[in-house]
C-alpha positions in Angstrom: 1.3 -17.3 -1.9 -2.5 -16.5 -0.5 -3.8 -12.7 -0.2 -6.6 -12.1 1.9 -8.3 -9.6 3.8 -6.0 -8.7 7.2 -7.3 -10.0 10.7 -7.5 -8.6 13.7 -4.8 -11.0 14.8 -2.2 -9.7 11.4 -2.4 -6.6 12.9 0.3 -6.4 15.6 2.8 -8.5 12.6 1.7 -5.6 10.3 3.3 -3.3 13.3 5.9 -5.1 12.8 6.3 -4.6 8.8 5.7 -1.4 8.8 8.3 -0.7 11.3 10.7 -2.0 8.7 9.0 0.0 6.4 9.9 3.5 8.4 12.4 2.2 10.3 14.3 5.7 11.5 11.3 7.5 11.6 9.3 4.5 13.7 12.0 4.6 16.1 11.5 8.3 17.1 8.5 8.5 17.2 7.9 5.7 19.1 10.3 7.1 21.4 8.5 10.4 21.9 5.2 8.3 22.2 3.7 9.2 19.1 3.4 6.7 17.4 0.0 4.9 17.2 0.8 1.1 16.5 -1.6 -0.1 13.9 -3.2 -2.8 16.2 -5.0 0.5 18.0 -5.8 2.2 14.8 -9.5 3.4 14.9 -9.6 3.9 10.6 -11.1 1.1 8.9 -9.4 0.7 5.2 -8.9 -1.6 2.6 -6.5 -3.4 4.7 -4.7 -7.0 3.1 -1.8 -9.2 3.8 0.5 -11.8 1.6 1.1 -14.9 3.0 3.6 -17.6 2.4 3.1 -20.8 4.6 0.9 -19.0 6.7 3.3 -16.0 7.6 2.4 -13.2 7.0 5.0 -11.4 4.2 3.4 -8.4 3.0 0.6 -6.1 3.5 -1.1 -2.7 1.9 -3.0 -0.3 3.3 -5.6 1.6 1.2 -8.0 4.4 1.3 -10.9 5.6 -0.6 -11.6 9.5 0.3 -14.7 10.9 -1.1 -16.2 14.7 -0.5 -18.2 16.8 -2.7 -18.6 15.1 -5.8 -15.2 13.2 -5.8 -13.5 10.1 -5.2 -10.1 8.7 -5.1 -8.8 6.2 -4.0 -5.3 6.1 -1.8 -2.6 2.9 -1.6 -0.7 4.9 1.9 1.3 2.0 2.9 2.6 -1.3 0.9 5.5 -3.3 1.8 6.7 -6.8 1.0 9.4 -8.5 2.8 13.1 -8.6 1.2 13.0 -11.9 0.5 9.5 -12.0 -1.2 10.2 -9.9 -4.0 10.5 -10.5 -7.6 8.0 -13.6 -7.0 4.4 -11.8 -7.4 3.6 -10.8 -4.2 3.9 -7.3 -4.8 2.2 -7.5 -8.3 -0.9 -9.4 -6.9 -1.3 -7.6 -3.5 -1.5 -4.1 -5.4 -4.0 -5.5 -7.8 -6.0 -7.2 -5.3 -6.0 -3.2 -3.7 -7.0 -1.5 -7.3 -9.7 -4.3 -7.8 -11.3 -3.7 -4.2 -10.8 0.5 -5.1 -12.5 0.1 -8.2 -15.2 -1.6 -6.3 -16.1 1.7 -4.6 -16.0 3.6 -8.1 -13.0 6.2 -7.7 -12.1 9.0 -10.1 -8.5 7.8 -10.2 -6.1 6.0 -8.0 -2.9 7.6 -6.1 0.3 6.2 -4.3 3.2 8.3 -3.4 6.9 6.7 -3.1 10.3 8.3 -2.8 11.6 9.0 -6.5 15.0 7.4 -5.3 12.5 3.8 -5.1 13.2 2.8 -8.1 12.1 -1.0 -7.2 8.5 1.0 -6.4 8.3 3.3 -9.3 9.1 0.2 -11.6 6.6 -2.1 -10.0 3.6 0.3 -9.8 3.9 1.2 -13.0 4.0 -2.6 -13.9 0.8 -3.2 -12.4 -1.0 0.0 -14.2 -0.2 3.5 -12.6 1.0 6.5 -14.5 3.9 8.9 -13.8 2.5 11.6 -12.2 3.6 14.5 -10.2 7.1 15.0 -9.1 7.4 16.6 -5.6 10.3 17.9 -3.7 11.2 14.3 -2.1 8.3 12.2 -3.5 6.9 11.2 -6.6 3.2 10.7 -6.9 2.1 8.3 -9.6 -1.8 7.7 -10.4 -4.0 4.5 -12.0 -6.9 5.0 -13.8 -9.9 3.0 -13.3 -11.1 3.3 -16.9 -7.9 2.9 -18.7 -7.2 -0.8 -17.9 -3.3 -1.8 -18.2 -1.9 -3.6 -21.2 -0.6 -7.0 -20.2 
C-alpha cells in the first residue's frame, strides 16, 4: 500500500469515503443541501490517502489550530475501507498524520471517536494516543509529541 499526500483529483473519491463514513447523517444533509462535498472545501489541511493498486482505500483529514500561545493538532476524519483493515493501512496513515503534526510543533494531538468504536479506540491507541476524556457520546483520546510510543 502507498500513502501520499491527497490530489485534487482524490477528492471527489474521498466524498465518497466519507459518505460511508457518515452515512445516515450524509444522507440528510445532503438532502436538505447542507452538506458541502469535500471537493468544494475551501480549508486546506493535512489531507492523505491509502492506496492499494492505485485506488484509493483510505484517507485522514487533519488539523493543526493554533491561537494565543497554543497548538494542537486535530485528526477530524479517518476512514479505511472494510476490506483494508487489519493490514496496516490504518496504522501507517495515522502515523504518516502525527509525523506531518509534529512537523508543525503542537502541544498535543486529539481525535475524537464514538466510545462504542472499539476497532478505533484499539487502533489509536496502538499507534500512540492516550485515553482521554469521556464525553456524553464520544470519547476523546490525545498523543503526545514528546512521549514517543513504545513499539
Amino acid at each position: 500500500m502507498k500513502i501520499r499526500n491527497a490530489k485534487k483529483r482524490d477528492k471527489k473519491i474521498i466524498s465518497n469515503l466519507y459518505y460511508q463514513l457518515h452515512p445516515v447523517e450524509e444522507k440528510e444533509n445532503r438532502e436538505k443541501g447542507l452538506l458541502i462535498p469535500i471537493e468544494k472545501s475551501k480549508i486546506k489541511p493535512i489531507f492523505l490517502v491509502v492506496e492499494e493498486n492505485k485506488r484509493v482505500v483510505g484517507f485522514v483529514w487533519a488539523h493543526l489550530i493554533q491561537y494565543g500561545f497554543f497548538k494542537y493538532g486535530t485528526i477530524d476524519e479517518f476512514f479505511i475501507k472494510k476490506e483494508f483493515r487489519g493490514k496496516g493501512a490504518g496504522s501507517n496513515l495515522l502515523k504518516k498524520a502525527i509525523e506531518k503534526l509534529e512537523k508543525l510543533n503542537p502541544k498535543i494531538i486529539l481525535v475524537c471517536t464514538q466510545k462504542e468504536n472499539k476497532e478505533a479506540i484499539k487502533l489509536y491507541q496502538r499507534v500512540g494516543f492516550e485515553l482521554g476524556k469521556l464525553g456524553k457520546r464520544n470519547l476523546w483520546l490525545y498523543w503526545n509529541p514528546k512521549k514517543k510510543p513504545s513499539k
